[in-house]
Backbone atoms as SQL, in Angstrom:
CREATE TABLE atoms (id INTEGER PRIMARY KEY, chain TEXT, resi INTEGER, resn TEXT, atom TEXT, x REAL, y REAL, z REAL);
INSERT INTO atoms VALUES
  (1, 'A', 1, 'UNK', 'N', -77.644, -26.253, 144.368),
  (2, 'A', 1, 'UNK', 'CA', -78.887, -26.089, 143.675),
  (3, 'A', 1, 'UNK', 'C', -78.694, -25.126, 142.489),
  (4, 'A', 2, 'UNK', 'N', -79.642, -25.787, 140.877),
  (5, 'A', 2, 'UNK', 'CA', -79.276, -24.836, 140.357),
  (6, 'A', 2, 'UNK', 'C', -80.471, -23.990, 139.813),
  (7, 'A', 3, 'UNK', 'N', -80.161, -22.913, 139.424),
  (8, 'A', 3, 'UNK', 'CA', -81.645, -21.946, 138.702),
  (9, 'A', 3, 'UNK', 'C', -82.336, -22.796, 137.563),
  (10, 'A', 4, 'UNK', 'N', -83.332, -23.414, 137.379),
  (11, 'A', 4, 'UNK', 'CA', -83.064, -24.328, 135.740),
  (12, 'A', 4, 'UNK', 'C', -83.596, -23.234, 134.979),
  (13, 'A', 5, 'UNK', 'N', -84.493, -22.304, 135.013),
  (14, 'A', 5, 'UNK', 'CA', -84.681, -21.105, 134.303),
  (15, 'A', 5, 'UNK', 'C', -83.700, -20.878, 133.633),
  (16, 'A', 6, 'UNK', 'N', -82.589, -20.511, 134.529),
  (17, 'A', 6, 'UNK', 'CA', -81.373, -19.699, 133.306),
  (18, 'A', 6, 'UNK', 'C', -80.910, -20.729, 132.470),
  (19, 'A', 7, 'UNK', 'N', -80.986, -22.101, 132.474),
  (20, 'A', 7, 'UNK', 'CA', -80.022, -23.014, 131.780),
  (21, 'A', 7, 'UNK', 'C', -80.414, -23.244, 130.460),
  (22, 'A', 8, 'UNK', 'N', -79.548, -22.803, 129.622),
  (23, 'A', 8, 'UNK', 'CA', -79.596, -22.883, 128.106),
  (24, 'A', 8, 'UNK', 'C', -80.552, -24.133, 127.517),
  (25, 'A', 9, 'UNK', 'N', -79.681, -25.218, 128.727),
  (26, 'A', 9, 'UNK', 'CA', -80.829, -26.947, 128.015),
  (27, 'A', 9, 'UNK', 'C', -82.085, -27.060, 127.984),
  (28, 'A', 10, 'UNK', 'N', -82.324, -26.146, 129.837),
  (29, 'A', 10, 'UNK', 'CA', -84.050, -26.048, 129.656),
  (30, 'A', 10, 'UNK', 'C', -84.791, -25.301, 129.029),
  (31, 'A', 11, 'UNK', 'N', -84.131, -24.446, 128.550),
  (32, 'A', 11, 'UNK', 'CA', -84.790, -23.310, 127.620),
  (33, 'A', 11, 'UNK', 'C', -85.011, -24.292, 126.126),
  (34, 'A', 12, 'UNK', 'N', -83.770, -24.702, 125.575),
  (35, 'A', 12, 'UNK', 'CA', -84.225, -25.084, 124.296),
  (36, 'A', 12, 'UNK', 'C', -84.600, -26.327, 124.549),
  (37, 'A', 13, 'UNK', 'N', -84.829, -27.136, 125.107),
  (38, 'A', 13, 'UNK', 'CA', -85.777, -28.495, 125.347),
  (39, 'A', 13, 'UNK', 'C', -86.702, -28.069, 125.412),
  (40, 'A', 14, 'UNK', 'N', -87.818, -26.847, 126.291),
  (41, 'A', 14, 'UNK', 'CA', -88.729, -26.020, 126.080),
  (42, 'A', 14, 'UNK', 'C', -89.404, -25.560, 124.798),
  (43, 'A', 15, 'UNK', 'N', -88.509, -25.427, 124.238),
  (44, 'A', 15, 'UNK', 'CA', -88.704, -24.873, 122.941),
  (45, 'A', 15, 'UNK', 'C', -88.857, -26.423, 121.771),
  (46, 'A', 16, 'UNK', 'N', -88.214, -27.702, 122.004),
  (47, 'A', 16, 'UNK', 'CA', -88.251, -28.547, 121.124),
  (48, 'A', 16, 'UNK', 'C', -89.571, -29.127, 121.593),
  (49, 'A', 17, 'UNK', 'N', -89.962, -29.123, 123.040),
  (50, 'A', 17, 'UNK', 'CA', -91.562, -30.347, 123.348),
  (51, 'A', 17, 'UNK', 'C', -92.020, -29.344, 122.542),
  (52, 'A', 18, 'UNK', 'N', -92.104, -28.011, 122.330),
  (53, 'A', 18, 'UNK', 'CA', -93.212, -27.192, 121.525),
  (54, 'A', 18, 'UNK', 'C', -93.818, -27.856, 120.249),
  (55, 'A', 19, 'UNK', 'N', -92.217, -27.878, 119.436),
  (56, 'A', 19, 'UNK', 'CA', -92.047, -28.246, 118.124),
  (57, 'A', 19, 'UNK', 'C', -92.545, -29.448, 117.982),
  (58, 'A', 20, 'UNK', 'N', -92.451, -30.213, 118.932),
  (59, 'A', 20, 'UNK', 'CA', -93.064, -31.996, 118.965),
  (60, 'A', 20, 'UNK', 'C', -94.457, -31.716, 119.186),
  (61, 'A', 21, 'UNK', 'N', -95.185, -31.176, 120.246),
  (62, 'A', 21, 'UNK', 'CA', -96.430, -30.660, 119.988),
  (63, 'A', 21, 'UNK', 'C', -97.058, -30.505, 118.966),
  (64, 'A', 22, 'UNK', 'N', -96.357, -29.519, 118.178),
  (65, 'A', 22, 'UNK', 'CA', -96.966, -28.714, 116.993),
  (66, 'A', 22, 'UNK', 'C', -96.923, -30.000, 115.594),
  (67, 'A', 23, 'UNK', 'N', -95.479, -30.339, 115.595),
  (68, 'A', 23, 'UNK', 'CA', -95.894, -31.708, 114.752),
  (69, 'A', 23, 'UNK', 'C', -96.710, -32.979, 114.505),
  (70, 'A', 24, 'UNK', 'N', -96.578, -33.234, 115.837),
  (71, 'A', 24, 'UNK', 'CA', -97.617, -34.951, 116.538),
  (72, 'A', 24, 'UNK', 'C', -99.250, -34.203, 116.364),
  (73, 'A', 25, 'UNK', 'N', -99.231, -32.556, 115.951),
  (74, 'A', 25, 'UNK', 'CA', -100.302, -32.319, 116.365),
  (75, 'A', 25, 'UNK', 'C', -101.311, -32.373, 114.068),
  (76, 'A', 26, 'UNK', 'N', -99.951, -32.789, 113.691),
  (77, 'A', 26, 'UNK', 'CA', -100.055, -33.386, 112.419),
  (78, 'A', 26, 'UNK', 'C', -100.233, -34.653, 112.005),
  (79, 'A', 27, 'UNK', 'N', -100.491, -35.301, 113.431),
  (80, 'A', 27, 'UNK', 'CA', -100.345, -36.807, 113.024),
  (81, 'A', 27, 'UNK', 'C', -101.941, -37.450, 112.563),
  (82, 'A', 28, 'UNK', 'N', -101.704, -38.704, 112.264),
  (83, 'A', 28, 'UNK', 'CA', -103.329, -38.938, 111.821),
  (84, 'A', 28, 'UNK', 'C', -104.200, -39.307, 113.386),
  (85, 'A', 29, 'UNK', 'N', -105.643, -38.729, 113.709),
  (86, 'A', 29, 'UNK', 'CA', -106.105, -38.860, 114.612),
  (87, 'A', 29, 'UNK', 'C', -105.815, -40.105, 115.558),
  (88, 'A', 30, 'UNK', 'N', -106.097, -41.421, 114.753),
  (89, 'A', 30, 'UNK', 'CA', -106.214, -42.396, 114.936),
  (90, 'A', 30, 'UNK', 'C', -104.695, -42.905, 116.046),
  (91, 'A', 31, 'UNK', 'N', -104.027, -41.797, 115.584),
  (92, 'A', 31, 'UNK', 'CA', -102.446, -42.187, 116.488),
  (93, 'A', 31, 'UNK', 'C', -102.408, -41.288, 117.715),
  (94, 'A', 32, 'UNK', 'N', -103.535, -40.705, 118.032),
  (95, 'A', 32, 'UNK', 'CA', -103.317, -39.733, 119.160),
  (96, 'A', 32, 'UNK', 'C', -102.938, -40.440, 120.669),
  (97, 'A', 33, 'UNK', 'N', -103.293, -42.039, 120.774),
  (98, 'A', 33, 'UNK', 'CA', -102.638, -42.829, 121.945),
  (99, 'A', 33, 'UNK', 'C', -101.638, -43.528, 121.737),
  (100, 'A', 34, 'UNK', 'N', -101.395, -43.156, 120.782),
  (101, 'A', 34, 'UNK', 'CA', -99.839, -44.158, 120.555),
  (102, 'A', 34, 'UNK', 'C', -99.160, -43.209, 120.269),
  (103, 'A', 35, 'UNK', 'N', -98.375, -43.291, 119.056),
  (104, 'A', 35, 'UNK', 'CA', -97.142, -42.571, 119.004),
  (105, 'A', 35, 'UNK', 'C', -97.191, -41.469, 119.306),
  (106, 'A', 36, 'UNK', 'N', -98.028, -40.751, 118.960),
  (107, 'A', 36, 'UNK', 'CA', -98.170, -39.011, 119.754),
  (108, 'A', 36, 'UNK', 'C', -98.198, -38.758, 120.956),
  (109, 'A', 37, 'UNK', 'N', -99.052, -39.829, 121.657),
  (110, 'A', 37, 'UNK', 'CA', -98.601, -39.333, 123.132),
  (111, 'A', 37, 'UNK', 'C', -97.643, -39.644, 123.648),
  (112, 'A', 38, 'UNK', 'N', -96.720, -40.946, 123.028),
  (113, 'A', 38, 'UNK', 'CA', -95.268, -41.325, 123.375),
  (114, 'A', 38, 'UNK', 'C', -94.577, -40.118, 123.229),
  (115, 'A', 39, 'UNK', 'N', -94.634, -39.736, 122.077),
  (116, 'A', 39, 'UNK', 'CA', -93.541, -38.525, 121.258),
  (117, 'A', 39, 'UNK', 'C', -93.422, -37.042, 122.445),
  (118, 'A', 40, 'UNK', 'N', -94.852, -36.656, 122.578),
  (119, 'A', 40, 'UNK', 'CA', -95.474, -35.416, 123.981),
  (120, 'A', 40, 'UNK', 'C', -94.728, -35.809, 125.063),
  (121, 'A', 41, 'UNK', 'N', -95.012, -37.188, 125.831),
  (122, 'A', 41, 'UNK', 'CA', -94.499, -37.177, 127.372),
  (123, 'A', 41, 'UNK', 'C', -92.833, -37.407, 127.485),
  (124, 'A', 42, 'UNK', 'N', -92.309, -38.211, 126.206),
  (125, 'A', 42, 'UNK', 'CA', -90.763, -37.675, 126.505),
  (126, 'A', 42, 'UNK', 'C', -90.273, -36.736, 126.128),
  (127, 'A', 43, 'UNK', 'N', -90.990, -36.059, 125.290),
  (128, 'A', 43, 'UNK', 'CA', -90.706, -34.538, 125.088),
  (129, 'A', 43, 'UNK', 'C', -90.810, -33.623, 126.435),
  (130, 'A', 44, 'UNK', 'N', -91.753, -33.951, 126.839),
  (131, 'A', 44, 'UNK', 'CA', -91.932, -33.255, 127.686),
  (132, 'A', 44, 'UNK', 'C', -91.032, -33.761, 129.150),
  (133, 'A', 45, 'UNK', 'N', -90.714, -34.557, 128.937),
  (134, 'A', 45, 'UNK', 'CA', -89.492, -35.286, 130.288),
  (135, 'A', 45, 'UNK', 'C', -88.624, -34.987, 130.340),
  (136, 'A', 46, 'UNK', 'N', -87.917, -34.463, 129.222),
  (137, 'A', 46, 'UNK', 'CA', -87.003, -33.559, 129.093),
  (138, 'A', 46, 'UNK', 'C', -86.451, -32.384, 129.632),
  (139, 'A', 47, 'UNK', 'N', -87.255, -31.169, 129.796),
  (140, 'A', 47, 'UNK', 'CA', -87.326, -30.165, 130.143),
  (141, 'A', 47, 'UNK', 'C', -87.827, -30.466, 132.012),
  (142, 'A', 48, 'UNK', 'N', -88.378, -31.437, 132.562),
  (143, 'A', 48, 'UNK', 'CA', -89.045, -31.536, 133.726),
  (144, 'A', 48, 'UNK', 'C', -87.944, -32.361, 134.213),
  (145, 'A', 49, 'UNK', 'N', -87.445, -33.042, 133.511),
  (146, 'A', 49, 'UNK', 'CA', -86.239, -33.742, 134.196),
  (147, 'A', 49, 'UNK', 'C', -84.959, -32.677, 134.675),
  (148, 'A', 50, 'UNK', 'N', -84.898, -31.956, 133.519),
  (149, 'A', 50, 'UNK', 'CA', -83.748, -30.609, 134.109),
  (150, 'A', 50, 'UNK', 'C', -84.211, -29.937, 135.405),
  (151, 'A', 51, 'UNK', 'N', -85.069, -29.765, 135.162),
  (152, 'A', 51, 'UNK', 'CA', -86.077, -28.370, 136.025),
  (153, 'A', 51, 'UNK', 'C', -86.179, -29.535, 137.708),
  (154, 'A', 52, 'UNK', 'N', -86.222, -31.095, 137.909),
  (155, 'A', 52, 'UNK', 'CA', -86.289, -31.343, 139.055),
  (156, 'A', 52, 'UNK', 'C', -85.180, -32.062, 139.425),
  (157, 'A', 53, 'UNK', 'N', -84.343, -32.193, 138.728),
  (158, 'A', 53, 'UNK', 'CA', -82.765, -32.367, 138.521),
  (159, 'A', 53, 'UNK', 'C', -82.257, -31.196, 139.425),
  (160, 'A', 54, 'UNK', 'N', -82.603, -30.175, 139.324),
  (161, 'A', 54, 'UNK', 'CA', -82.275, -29.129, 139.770),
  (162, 'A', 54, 'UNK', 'C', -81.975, -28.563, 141.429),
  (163, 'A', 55, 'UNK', 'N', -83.776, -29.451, 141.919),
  (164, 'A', 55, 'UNK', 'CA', -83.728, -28.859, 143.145),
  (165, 'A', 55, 'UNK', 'C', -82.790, -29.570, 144.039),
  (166, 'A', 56, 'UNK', 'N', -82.551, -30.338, 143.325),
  (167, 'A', 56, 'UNK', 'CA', -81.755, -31.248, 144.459),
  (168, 'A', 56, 'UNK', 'C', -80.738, -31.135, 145.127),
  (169, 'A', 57, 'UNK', 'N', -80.326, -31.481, 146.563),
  (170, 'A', 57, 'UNK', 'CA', -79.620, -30.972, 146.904),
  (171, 'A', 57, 'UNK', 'C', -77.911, -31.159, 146.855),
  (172, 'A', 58, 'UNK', 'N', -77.782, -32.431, 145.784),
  (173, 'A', 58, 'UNK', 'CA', -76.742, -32.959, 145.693),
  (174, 'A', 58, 'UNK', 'C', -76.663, -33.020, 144.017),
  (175, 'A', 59, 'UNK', 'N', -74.833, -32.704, 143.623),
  (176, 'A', 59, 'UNK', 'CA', -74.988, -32.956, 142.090),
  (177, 'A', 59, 'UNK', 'C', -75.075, -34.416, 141.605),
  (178, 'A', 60, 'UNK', 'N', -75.044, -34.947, 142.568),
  (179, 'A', 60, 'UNK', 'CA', -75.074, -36.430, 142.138),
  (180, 'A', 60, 'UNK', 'C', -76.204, -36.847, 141.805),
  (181, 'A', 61, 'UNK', 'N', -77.641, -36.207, 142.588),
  (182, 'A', 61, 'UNK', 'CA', -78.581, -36.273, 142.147),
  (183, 'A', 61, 'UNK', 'C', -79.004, -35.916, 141.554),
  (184, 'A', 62, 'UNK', 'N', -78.649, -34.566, 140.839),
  (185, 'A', 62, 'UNK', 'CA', -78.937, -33.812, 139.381),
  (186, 'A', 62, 'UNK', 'C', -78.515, -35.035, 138.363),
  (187, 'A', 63, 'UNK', 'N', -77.235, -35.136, 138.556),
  (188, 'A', 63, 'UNK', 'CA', -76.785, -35.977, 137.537),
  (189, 'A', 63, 'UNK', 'C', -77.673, -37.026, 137.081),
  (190, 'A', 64, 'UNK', 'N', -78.329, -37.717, 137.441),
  (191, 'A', 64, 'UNK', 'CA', -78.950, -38.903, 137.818),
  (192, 'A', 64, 'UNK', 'C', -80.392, -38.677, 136.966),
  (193, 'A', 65, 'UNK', 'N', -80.653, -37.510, 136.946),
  (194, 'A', 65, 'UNK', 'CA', -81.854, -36.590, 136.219),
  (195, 'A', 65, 'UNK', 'C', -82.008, -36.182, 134.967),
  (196, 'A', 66, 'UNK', 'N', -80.369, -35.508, 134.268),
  (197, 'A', 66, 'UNK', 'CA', -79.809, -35.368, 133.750),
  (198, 'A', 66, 'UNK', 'C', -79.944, -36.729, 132.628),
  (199, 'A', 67, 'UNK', 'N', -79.094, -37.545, 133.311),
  (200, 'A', 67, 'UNK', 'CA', -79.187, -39.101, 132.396),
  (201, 'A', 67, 'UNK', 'C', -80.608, -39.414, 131.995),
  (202, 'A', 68, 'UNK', 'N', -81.415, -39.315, 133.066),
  (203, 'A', 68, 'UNK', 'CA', -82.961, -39.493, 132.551),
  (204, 'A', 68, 'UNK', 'C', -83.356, -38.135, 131.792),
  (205, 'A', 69, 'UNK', 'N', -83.132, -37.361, 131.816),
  (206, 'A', 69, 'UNK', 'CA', -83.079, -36.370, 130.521),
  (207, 'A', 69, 'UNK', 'C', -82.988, -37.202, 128.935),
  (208, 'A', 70, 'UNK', 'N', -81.671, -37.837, 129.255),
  (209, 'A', 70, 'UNK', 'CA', -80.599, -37.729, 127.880),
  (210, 'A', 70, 'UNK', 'C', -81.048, -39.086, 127.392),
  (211, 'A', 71, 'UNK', 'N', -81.665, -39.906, 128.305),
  (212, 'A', 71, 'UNK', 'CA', -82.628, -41.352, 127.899),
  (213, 'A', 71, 'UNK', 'C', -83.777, -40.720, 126.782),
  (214, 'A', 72, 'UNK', 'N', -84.956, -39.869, 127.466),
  (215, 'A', 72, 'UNK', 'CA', -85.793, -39.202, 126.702),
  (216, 'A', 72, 'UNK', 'C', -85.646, -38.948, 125.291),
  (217, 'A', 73, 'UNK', 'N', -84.514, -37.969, 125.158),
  (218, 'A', 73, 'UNK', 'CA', -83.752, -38.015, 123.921),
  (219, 'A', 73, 'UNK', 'C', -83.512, -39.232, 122.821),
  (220, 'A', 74, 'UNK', 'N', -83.054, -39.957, 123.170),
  (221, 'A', 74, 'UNK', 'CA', -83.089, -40.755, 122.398),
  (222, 'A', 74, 'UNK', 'C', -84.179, -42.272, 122.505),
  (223, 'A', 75, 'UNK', 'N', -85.089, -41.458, 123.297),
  (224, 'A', 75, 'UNK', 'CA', -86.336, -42.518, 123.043),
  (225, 'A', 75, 'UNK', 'C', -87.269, -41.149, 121.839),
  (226, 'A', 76, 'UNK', 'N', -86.755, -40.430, 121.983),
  (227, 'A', 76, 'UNK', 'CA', -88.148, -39.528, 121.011),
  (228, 'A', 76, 'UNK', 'C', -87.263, -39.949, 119.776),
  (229, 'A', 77, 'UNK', 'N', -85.879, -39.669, 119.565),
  (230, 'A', 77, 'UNK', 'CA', -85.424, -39.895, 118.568),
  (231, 'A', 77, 'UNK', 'C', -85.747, -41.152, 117.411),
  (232, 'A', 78, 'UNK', 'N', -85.639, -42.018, 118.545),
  (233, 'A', 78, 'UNK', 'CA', -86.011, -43.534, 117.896),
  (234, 'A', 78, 'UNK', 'C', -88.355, -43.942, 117.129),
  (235, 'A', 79, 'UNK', 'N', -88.530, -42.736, 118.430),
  (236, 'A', 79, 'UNK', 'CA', -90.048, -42.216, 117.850),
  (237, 'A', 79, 'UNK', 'C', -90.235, -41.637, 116.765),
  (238, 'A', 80, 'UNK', 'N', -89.208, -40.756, 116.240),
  (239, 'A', 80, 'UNK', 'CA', -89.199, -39.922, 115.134),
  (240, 'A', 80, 'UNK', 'C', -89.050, -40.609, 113.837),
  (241, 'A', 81, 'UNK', 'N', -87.697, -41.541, 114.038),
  (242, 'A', 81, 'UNK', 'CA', -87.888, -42.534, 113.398),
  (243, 'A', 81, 'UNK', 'C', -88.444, -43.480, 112.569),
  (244, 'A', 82, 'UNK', 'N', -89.594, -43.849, 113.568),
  (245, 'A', 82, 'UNK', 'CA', -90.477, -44.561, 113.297),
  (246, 'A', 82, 'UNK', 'C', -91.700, -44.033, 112.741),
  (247, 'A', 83, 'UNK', 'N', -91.859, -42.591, 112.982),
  (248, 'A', 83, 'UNK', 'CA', -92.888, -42.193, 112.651),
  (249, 'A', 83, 'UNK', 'C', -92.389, -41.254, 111.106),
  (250, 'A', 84, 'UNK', 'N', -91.193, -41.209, 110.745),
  (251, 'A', 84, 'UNK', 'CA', -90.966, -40.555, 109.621),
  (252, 'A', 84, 'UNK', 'C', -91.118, -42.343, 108.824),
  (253, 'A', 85, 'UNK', 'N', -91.043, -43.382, 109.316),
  (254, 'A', 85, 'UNK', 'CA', -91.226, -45.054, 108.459),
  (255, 'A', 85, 'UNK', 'C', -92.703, -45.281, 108.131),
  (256, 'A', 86, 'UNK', 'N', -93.497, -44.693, 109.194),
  (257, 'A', 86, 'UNK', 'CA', -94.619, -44.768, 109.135),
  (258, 'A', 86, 'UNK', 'C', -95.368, -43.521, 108.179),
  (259, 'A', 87, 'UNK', 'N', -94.383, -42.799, 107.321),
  (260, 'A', 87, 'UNK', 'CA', -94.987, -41.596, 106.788),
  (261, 'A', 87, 'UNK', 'C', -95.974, -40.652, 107.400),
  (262, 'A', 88, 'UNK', 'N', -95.716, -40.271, 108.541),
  (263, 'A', 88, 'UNK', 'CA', -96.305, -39.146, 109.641),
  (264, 'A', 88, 'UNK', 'C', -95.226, -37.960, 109.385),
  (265, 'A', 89, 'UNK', 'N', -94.342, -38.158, 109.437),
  (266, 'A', 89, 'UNK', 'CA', -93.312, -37.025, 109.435),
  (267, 'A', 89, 'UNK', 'C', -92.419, -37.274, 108.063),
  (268, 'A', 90, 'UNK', 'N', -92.111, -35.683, 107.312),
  (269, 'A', 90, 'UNK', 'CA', -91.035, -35.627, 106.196),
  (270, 'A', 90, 'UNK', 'C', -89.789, -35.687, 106.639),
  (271, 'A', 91, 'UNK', 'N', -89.140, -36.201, 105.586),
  (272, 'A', 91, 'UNK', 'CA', -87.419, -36.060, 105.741),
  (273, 'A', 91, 'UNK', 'C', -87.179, -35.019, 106.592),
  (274, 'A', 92, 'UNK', 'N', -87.416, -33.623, 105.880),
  (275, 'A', 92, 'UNK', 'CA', -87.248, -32.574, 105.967),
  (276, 'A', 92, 'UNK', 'C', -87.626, -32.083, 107.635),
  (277, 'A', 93, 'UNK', 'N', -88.500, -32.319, 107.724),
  (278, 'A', 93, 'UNK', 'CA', -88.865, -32.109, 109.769),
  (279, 'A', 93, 'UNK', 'C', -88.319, -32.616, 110.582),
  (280, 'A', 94, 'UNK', 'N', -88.065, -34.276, 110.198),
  (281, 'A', 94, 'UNK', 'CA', -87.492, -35.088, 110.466),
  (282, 'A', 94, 'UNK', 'C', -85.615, -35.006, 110.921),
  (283, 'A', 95, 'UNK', 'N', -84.979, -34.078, 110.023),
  (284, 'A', 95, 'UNK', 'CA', -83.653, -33.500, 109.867),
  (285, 'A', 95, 'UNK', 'C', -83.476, -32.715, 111.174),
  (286, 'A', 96, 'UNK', 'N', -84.678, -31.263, 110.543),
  (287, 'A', 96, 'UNK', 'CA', -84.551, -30.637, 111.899),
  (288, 'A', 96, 'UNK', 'C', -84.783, -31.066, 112.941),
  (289, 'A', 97, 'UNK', 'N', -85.959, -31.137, 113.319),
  (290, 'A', 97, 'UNK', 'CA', -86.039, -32.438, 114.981),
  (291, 'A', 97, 'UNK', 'C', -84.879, -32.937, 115.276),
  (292, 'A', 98, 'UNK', 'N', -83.871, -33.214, 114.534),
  (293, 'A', 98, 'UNK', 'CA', -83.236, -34.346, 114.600),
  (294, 'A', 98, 'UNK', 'C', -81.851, -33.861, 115.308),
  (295, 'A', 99, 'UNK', 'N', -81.545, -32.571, 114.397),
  (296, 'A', 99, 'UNK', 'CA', -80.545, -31.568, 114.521),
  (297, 'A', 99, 'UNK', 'C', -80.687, -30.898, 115.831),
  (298, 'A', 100, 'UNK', 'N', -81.776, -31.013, 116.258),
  (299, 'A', 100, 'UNK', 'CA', -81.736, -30.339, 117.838),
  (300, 'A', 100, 'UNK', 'C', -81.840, -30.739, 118.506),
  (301, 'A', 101, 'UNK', 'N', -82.592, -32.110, 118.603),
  (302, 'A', 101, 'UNK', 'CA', -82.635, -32.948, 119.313),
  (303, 'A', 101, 'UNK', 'C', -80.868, -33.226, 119.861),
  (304, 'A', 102, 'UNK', 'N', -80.214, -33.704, 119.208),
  (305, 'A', 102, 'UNK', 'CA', -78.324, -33.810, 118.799),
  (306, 'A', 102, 'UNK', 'C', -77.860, -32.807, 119.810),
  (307, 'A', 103, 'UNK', 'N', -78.122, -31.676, 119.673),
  (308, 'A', 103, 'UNK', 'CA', -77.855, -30.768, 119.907),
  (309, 'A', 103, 'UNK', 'C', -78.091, -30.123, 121.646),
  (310, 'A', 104, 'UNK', 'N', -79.330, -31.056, 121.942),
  (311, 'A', 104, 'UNK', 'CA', -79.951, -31.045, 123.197),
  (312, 'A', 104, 'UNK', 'C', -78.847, -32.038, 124.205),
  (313, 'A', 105, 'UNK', 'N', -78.686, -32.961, 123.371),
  (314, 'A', 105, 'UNK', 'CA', -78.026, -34.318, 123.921),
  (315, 'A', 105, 'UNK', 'C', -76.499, -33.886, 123.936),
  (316, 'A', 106, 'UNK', 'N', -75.670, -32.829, 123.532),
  (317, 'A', 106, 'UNK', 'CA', -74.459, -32.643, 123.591),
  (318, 'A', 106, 'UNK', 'C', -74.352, -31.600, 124.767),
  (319, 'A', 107, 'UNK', 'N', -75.177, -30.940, 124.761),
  (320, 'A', 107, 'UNK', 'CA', -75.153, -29.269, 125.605),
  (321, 'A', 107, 'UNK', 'C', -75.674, -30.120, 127.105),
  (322, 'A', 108, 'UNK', 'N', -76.137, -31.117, 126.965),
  (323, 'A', 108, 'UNK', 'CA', -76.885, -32.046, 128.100),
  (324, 'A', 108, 'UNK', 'C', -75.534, -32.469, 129.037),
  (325, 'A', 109, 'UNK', 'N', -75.230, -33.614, 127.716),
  (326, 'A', 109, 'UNK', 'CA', -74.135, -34.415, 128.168),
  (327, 'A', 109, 'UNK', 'C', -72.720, -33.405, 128.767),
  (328, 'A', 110, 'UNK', 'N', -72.410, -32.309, 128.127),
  (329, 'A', 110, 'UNK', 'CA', -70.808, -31.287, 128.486),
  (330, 'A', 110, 'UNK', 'C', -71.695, -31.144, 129.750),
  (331, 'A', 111, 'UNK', 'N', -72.729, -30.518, 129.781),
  (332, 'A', 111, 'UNK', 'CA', -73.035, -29.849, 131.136),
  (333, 'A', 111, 'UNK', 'C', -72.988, -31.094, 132.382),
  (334, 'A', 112, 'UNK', 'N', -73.468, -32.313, 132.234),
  (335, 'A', 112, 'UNK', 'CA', -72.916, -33.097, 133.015),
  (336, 'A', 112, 'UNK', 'C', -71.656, -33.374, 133.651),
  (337, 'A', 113, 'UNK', 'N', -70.794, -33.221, 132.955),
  (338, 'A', 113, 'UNK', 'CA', -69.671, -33.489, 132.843),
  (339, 'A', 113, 'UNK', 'C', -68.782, -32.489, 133.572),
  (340, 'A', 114, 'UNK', 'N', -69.590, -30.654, 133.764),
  (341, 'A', 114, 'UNK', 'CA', -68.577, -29.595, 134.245),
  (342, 'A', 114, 'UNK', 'C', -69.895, -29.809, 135.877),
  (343, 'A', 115, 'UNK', 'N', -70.200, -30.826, 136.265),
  (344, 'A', 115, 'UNK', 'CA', -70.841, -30.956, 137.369),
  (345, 'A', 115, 'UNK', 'C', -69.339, -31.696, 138.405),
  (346, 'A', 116, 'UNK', 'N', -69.452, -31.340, 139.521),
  (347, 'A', 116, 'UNK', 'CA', -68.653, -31.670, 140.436),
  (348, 'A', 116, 'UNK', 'C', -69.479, -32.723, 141.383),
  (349, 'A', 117, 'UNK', 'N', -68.609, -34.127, 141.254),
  (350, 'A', 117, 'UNK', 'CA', -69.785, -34.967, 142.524),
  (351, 'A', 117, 'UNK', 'C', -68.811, -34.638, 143.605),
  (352, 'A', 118, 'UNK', 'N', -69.588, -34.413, 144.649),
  (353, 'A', 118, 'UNK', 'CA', -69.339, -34.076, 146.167),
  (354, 'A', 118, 'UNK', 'C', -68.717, -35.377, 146.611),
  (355, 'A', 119, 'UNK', 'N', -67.379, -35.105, 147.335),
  (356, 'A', 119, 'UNK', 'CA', -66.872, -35.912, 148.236),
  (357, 'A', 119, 'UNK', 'C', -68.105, -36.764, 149.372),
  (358, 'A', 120, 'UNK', 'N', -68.025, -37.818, 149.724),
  (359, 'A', 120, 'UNK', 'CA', -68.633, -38.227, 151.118),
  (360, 'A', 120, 'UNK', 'C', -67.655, -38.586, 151.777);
């Protein structure tokens, strides 16, 4: 079992649903059931996927959590996307989001990887 508090991923995935918050919270009203709330709940799956990834009692089942983490990721990504096509979001926000998002998905993926699956 691990602490997800201390883990670097859940901290800054924490910190990126914020940033998705605070942006989607720029979007035009009219999109508040569509793309914004898409953009919020895998943002937010992110950080809840680590955090119940966690309790588990096997790394195999973290792992498994983990991947549904790193899915999230690149479903917001492909949201961002679409919503910088749809002129909701600038280049420029768009970059950053983008850059950490990347960034979420690498520190995600190594940490998978220094996981040990248990013999049966």
């Amino acid at each position: 079992m691990h602490q997800f508090k201390e883990l670097l991923i859940w901290k800054k995935s924490r910190i990126f649903c914020v940033e998705i918050y605070c942006i989607t919270a720029t979007f035009p009203s009219d999109k508040k059931f569509g793309i914004t709330s898409q953009l919020r709940r895998a943002s937010v799956s992110i950080p809840s996927n680590i955090a119940e990834g966690s309790s588990r009692s096997s790394n195999k089942d973290f792992l498994r959590f983990l991947e549904i983490a790193i899915g999230s990721c690149y479903e917001i990504e492909t949201q961002l996307l679409i919503s910088s096509d749809l002129g909701f979001i600038n280049y420029k926000d768009l970059d950053s989001l983008t850059v950490k998002l990347d960034e979420i998905v690498k520190m995600t993926s190594k940490f998978r990887s220094s996981l040990k699956i248990e013999e049966v």
